[in-house]
KEKE-3310 file (N, C-alpha, C; in steps of 0.2 Angstrom, whole numbers, plus 5000, padded with zeros to 4 digits):
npx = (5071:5062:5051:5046:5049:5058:5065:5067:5080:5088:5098:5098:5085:5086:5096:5091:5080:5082:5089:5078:5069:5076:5076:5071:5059:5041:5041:5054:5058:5048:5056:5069:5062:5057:5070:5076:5074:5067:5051:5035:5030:5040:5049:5038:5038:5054:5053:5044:5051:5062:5054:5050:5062:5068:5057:5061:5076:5077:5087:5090:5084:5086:5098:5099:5101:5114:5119:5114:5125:5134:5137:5143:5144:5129:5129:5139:5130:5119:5122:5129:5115:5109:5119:5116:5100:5101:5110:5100:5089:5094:5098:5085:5081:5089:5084:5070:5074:5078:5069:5060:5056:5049:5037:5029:5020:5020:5020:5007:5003:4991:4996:4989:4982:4988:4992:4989:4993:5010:5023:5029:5042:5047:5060:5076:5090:5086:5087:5078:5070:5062:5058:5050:5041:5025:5013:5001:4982:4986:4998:5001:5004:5014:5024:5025:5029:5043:5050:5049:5040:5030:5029:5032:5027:5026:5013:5007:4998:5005:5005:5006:4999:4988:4973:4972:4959:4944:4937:4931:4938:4934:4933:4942:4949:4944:4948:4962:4978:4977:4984:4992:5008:5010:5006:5014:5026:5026:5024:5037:5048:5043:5038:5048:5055:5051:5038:5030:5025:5017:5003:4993:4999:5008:5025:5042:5056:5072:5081:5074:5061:5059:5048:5044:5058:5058:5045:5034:5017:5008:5002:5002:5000:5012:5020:5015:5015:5029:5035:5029:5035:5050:5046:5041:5053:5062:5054:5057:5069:5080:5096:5101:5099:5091:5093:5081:5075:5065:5055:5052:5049:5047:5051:5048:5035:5027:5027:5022:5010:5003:5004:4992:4982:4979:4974:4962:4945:4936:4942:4950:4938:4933:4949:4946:4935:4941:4948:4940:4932:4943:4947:4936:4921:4913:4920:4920:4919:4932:4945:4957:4970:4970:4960:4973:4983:4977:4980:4993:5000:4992:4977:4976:4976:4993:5003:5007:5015:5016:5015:5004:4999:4988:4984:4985:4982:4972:4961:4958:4954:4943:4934:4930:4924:4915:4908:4903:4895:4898:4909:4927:4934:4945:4952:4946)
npy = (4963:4963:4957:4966:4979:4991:5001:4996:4996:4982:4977:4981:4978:4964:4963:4967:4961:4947:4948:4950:4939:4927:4928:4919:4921:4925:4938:4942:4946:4957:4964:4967:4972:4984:4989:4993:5003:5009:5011:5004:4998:4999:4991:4979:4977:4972:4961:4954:4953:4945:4933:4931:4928:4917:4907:4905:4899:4887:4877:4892:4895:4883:4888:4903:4902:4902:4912:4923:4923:4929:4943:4949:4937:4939:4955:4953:4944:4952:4959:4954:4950:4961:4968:4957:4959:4972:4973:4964:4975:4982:4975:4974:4985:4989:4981:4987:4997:4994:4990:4995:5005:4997:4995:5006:5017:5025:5041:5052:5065:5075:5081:5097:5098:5087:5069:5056:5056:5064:5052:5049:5043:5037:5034:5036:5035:5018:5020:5023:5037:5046:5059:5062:5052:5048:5049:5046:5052:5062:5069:5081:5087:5078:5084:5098:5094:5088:5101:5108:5115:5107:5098:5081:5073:5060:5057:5059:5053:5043:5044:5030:5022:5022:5016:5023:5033:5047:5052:5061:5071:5064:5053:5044:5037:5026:5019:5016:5005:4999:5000:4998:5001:4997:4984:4979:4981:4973:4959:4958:4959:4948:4937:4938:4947:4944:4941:4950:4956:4947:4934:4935:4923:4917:4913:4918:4912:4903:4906:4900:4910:4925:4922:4909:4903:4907:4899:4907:4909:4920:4938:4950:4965:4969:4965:4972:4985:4986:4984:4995:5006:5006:5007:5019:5026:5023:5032:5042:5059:5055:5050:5039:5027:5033:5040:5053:5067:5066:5074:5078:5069:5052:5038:5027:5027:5031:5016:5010:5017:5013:4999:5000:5006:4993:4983:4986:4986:4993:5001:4991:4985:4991:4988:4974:4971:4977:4966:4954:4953:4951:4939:4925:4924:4918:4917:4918:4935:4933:4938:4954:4950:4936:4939:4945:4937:4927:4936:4938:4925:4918:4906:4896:4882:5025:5035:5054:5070:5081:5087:5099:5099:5087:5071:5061:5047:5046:5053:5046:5031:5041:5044:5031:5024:5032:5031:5017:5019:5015:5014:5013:4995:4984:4971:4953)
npz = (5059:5046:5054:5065:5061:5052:5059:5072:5086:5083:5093:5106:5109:5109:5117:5130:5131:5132:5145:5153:5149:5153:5168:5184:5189:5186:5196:5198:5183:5182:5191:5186:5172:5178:5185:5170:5167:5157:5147:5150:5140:5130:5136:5135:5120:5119:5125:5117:5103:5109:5115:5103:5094:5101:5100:5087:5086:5091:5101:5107:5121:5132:5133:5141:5154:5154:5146:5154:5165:5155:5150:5141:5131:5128:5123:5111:5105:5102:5095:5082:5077:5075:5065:5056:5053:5047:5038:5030:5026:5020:5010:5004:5002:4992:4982:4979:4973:4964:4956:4956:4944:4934:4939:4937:4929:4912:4908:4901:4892:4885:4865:4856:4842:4836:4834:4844:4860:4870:4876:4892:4899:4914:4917:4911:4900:4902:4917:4932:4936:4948:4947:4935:4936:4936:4950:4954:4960:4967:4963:4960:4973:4977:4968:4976:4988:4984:4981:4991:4995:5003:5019:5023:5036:5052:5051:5040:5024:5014:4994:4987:4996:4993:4982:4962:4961:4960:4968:4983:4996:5006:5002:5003:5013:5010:5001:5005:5006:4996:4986:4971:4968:4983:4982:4973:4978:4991:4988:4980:4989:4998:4990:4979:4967:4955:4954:4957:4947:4942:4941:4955:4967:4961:4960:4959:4949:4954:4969:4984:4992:5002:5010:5010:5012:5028:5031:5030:5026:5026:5026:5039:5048:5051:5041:5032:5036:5038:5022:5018:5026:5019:5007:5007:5010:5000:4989:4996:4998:5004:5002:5007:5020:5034:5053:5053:5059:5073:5076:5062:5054:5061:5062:5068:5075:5063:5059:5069:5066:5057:5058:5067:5064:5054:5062:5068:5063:5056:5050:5042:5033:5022:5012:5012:5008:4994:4991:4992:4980:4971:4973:4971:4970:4978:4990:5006:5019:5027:5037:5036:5034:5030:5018:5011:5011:5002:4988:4988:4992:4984:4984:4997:5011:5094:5094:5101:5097:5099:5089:5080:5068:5057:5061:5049:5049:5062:5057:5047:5053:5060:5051:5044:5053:5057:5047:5043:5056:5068:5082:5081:5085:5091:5082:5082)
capx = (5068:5054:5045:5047:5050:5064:5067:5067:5086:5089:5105:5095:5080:5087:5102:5086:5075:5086:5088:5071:5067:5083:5073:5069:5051:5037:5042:5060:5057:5045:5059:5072:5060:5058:5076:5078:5072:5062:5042:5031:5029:5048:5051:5035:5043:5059:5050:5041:5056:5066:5051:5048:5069:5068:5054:5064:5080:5074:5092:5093:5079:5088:5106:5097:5105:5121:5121:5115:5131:5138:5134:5147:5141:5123:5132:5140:5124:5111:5127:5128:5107:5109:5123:5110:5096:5102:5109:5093:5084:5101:5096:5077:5080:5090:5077:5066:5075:5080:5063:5053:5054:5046:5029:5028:5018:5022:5014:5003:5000:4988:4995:4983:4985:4995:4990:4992:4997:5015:5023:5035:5044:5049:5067:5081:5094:5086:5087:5072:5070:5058:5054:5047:5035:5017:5012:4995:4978:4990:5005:5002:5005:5022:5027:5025:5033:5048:5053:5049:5034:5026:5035:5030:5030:5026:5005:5003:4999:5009:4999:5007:4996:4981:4973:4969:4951:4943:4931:4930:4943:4930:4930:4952:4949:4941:4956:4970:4979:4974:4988:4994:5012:5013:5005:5019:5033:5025:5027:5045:5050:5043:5039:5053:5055:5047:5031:5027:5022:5012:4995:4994:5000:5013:5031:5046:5061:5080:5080:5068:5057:5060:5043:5046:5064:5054:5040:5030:5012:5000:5000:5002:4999:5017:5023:5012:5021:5038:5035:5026:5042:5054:5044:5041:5062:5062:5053:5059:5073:5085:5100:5104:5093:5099:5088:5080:5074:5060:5050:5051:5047:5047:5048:5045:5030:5023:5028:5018:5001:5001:5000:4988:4976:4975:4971:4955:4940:4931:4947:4950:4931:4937:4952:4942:4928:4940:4952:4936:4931:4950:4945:4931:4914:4908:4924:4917:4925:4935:4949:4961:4976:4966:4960:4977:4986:4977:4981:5000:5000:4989:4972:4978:4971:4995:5008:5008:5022:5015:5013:4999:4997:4982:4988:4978:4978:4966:4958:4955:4951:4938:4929:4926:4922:4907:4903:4900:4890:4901:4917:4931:4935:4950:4950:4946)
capy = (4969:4961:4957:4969:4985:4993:5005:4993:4994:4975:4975:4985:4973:4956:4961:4968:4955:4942:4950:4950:4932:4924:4929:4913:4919:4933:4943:4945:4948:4963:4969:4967:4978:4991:4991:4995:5012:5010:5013:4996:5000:4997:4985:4975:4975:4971:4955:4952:4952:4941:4927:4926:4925:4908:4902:4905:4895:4880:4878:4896:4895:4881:4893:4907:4903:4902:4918:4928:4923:4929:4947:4950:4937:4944:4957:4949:4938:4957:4965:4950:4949:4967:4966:4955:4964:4981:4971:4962:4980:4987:4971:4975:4994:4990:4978:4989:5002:4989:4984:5001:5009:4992:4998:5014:5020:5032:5050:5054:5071:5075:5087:5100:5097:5081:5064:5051:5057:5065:5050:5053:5038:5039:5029:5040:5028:5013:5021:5025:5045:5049:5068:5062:5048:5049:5046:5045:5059:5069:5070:5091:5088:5075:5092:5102:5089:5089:5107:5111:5117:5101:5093:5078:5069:5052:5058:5060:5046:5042:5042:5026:5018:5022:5015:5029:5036:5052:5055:5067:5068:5061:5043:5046:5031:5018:5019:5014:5000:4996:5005:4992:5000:4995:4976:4974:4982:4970:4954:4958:4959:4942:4932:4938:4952:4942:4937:4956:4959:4941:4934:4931:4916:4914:4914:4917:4906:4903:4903:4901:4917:4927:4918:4902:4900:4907:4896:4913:4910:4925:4943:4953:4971:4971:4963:4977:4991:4986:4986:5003:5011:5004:5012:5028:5027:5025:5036:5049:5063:5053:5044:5034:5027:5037:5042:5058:5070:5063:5080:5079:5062:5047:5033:5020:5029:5029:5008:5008:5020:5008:4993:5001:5007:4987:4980:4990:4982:4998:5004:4985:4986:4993:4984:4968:4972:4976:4959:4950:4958:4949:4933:4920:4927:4913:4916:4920:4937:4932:4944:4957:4948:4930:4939:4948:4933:4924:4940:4937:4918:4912:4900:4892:4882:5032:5042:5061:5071:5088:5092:5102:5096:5084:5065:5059:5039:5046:5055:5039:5027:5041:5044:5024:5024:5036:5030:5012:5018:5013:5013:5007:4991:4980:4964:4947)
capz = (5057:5046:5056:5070:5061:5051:5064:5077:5088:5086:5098:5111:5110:5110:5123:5136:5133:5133:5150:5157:5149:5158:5174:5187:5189:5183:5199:5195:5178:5185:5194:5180:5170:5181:5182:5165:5167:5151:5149:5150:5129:5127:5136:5130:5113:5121:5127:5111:5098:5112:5113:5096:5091:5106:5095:5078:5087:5095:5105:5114:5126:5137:5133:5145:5159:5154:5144:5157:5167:5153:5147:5137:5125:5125:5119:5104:5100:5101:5089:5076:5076:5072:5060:5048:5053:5045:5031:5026:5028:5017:5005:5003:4999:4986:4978:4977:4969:4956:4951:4955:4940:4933:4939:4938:4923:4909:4910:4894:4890:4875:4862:4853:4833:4834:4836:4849:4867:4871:4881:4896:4902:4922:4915:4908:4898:4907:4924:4934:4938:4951:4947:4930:4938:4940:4957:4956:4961:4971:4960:4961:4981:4976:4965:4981:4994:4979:4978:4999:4999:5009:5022:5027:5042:5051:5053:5033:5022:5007:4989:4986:4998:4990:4974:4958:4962:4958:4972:4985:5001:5013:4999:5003:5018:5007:4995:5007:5005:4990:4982:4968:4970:4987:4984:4969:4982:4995:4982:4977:4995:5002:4987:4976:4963:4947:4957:4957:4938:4938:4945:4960:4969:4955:4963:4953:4950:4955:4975:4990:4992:5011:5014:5008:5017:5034:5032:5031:5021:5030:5026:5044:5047:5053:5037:5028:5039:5036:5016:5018:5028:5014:5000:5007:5010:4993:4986:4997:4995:5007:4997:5011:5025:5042:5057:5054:5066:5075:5074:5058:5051:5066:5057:5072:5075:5058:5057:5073:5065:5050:5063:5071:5057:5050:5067:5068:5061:5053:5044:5036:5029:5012:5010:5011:5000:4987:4990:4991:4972:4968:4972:4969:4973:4984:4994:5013:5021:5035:5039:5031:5032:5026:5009:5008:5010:4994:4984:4988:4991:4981:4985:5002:5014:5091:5098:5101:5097:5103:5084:5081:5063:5056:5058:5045:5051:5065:5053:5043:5058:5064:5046:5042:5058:5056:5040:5047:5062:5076:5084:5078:5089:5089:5076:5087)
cpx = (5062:5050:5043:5046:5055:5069:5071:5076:5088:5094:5101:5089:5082:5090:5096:5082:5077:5087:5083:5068:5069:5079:5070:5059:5048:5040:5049:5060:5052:5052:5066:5070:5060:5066:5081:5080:5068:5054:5040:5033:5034:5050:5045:5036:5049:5056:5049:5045:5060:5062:5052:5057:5070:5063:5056:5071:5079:5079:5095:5089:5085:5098:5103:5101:5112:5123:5120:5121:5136:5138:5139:5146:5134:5125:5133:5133:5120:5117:5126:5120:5107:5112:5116:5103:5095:5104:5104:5089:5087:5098:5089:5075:5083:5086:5073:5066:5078:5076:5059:5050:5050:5037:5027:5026:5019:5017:5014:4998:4998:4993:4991:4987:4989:4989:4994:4997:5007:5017:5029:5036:5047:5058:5070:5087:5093:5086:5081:5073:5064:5053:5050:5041:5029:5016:5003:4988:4981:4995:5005:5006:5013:5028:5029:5031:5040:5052:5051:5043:5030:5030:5030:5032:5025:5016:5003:5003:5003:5004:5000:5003:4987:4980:4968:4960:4951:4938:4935:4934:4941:4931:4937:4953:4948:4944:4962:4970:4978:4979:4992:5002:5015:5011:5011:5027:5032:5027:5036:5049:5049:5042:5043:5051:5052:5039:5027:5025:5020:5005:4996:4995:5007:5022:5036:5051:5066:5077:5073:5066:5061:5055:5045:5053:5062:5050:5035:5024:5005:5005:5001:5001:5007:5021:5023:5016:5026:5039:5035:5035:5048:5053:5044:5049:5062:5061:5055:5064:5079:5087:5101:5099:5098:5091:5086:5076:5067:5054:5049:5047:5050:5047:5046:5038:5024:5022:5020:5011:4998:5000:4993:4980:4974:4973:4963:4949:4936:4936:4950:4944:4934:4941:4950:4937:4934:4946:4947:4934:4938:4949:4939:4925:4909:4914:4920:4921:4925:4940:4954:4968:4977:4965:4968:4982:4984:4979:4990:5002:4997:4982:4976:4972:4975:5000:5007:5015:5021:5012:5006:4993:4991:4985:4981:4976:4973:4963:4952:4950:4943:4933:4927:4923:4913:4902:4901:4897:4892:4909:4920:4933:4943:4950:4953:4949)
cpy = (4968:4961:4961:4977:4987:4997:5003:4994:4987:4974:4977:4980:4969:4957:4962:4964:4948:4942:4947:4943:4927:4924:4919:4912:4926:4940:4945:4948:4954:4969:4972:4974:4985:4992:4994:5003:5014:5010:5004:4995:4995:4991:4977:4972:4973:4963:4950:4950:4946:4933:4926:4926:4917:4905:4901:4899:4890:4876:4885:4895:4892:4885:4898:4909:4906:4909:4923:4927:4925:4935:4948:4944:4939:4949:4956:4946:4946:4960:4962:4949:4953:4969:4964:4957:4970:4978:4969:4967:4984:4983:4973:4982:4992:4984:4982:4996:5002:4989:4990:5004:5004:4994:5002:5017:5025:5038:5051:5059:5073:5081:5088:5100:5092:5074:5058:5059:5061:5058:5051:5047:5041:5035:5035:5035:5024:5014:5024:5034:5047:5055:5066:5054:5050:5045:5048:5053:5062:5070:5079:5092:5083:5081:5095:5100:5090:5094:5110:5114:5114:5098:5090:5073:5064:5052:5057:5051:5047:5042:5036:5020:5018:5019:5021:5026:5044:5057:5058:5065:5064:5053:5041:5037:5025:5017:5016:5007:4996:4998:4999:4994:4997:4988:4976:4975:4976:4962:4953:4958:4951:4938:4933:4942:4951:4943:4944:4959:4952:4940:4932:4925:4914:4917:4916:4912:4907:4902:4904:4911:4917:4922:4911:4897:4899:4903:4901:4913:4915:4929:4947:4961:4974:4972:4970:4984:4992:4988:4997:5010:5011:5009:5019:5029:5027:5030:5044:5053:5060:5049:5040:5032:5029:5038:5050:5061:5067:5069:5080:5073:5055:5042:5026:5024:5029:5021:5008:5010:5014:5001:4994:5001:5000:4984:4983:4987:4986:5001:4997:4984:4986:4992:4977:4967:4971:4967:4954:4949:4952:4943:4931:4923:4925:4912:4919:4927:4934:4939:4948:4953:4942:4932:4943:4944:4927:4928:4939:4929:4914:4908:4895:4889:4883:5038:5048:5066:5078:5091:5096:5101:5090:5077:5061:5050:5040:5048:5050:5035:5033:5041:5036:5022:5027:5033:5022:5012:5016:5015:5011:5004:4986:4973:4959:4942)
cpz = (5052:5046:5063:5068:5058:5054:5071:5079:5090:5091:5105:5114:5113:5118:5131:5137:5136:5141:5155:5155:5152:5165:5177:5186:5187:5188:5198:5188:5178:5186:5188:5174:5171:5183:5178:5164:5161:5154:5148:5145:5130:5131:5135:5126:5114:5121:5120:5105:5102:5110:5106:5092:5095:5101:5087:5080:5095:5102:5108:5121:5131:5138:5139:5150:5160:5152:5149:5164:5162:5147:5142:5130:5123:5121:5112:5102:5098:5095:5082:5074:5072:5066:5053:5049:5049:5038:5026:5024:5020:5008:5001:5001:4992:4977:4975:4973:4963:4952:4951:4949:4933:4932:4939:4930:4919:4911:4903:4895:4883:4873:4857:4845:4832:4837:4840:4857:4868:4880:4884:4899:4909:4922:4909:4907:4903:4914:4927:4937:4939:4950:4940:4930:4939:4945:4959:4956:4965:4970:4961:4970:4979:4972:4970:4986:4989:4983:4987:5003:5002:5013:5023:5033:5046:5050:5045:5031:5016:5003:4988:4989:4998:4981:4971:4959:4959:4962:4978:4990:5005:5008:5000:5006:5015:5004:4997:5008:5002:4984:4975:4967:4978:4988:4979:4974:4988:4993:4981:4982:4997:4997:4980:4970:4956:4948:4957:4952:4936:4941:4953:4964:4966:4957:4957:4954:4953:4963:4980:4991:4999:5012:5013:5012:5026:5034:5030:5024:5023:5029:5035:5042:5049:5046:5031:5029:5036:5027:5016:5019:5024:5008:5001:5006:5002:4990:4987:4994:4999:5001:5001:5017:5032:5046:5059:5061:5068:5073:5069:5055:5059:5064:5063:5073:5068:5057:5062:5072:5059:5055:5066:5067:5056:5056:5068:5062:5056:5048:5040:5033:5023:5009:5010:5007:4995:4986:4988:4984:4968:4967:4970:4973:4978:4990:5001:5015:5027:5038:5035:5027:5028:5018:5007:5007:5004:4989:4983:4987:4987:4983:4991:5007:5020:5097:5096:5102:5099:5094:5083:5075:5062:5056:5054:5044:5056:5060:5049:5047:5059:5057:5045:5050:5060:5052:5040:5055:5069:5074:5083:5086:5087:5086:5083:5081)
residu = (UNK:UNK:UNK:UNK:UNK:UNK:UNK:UNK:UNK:UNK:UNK:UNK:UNK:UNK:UNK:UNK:UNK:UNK:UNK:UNK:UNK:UNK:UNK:UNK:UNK:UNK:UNK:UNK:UNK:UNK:UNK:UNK:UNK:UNK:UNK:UNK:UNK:UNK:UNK:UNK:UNK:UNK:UNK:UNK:UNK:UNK:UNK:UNK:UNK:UNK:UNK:UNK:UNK:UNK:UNK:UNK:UNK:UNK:UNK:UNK:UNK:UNK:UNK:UNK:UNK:UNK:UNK:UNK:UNK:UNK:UNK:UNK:UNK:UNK:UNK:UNK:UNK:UNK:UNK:UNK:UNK:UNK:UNK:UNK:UNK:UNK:UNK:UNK:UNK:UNK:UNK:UNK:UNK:UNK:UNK:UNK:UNK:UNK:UNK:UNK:UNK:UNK:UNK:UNK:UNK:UNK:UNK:UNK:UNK:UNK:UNK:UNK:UNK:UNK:UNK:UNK:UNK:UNK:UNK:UNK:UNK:UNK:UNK:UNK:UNK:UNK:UNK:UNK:UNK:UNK:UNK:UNK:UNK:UNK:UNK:UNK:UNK:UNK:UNK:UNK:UNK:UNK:UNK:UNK:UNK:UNK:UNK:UNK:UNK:UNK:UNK:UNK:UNK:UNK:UNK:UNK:UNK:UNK:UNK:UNK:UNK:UNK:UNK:UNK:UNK:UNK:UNK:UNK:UNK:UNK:UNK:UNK:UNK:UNK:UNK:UNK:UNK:UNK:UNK:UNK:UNK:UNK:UNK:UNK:UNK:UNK:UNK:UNK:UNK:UNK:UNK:UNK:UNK:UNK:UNK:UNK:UNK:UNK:UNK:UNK:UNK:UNK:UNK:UNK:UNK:UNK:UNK:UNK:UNK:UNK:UNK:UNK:UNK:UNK:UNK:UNK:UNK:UNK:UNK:UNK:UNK:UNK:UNK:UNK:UNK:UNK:UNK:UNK:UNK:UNK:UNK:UNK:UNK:UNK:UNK:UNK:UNK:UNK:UNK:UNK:UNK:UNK:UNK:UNK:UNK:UNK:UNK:UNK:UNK:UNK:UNK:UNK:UNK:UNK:UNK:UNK:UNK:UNK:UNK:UNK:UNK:UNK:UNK:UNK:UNK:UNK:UNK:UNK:UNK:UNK:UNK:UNK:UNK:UNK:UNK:UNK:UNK:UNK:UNK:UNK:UNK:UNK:UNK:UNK:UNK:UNK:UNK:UNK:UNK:UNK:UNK:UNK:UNK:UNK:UNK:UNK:UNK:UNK:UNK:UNK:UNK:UNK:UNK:UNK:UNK:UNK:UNK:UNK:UNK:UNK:UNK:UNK:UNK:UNK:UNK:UNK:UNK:UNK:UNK:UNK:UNK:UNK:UNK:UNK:UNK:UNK:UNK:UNK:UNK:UNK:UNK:UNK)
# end
């Protein structure tokens, strides 16, 4: 599910793909698909989680054979996948709802005739309390969203994925992902919950990071997503992670707009300028995931839902879009 999506149905994946990979030749494995009665899409991704769990266990690949004589273990193998799949997702929320109130800034309001600011900590005896957070230039619209008066659903952006600015809504694009709640939530997930309140590069202690146990030293847009969808969970009104109405909030569809948005070439522009700014001034740019992976690591060598609403990741993609002169294209 980290690397896939938290939404992702790992038992559903594995057990289909496992299916269609099992195949002798491309044309069976055709026909298998079409079988499924699934769209290309899904079973693409059925495919795509299948390969890359064969390349993570170096001994299932030559199993194939056997297990498709023997569905009833696919079964148990796509259910135990899934099993730790939901707990790792189960683990990673509650990370982050350990350490959140870690980052999150007091609220300083002047008062008239007194000196020094009225300060308002976002922690009531030690415990973190979201309704008394500032959450940035849109904290007025997180009031709203609160108490009912905003829904949001999977087309909006979070403000957590912006960094504090002051300029107009059209400078909104050049802001994203840039949010420095979502690089320390990004930190505290893959390179472990201390490495989030230090400089860059700077691991913490006790056991192997996520990265570190996986090998995993590169930033992805996947990687980027999966955080994203954790922290909105957080910050949201749900107590528990469950699968809301699609119409309402989608969450696989969201994972998949955040993927989409960083592959685009004209909306990682502004995220690059400012990583570039992070690092060393003679550092060259190459790609998003390159400077986002020194920020983290260290110096190494759209779907429609009929809504009628604004999705405002198009929105973004078309504006940097304009305001760099051309189309957005897909990163080579």
């Amino acid at each position: 599910m980290r690397m896939h999506g938290p939404y992702l149905a790992t038992s559903q994946a594995i057990a289909m793909g496992i299916t269609i990979c099992a195949a002798p030749d491309l044309d069976e494995a055709r026909k298998r698909s079409v079988a499924l009665q699934d769209s290309e899409e899904q079973c693409a991704e059925y495919v795509k989680v299948t390969q890359w769990l064969l390349a993570q266990v170096p001994f299932l690949p030559p199993m194939l054979p056997l297990l498709e004589e023997r569905p009833l273990d696919i079964i148990l193998l796509s259910n135990f996948i899934d099993h730790h799949g939901r707990a790792a997702r189960t683990t990673d929320i509650s990370t982050l709802k350990d350490h959140l109130h870690c980052w999150v800034a007091n609220v300083e309001l002047p008062r008239e005739g007194q000196e020094g600011p009225l300060i308002i900590s976002p922690r009531i005896n030690g415990l973190f309390d979201r309704k008394r957070a500032n959450w940035g230039w849109n904290s007025l619209f997180q009031v709203k969203l609160r108490h009912g008066a905003v829904k949001m659903n999977h087309k909006g952006l979070p403000s957590f994925l912006y960094a504090e600015h002051d300029g107009p809504p059209e400078h909104h694009p050049k802001h994203l992902f840039r949010g420095p709640l979502l690089m320390q939530a990004y930190r505290c997930i893959w390179t472990s919950p201390e490495s989030a309140s230090r400089e860059p590069g700077v691991g913490g202690s006790g056991r192997g990071s996520i990265s570190r146990v996986n090998g995993i030293d590169a930033v992805s847009p996947a990687t980027i997503a999966y955080v994203a969808c954790l922290l909105r969970h957080v910050l949201s009104s749900e107590a528990t992670w469950k699968e809301q109405d699609p119409k309402v909030f989608n969450g696989a569809t969201f994972f998949k707009k955040i993927v989409k948005f960083l592959t685009i070439d004209n909306c990682a522009k502004p995220v690059l300028a400012y990583f570039q700014r992070s690092g060393p001034p003679d550092r060259p740019m190459t790609s998003l995931t390159s400077i986002l992976r020194s920020y983290v690591y260290g110096e190494i060598d759209s779907e429609d839902d009929g809504n009628e609403s604004e999705d405002e990741f198009e929105a973004a993609i078309r504006t940097l879009g304009e305001q760099h002169g051309s189309s957005p294209s897909p990163s080579t």
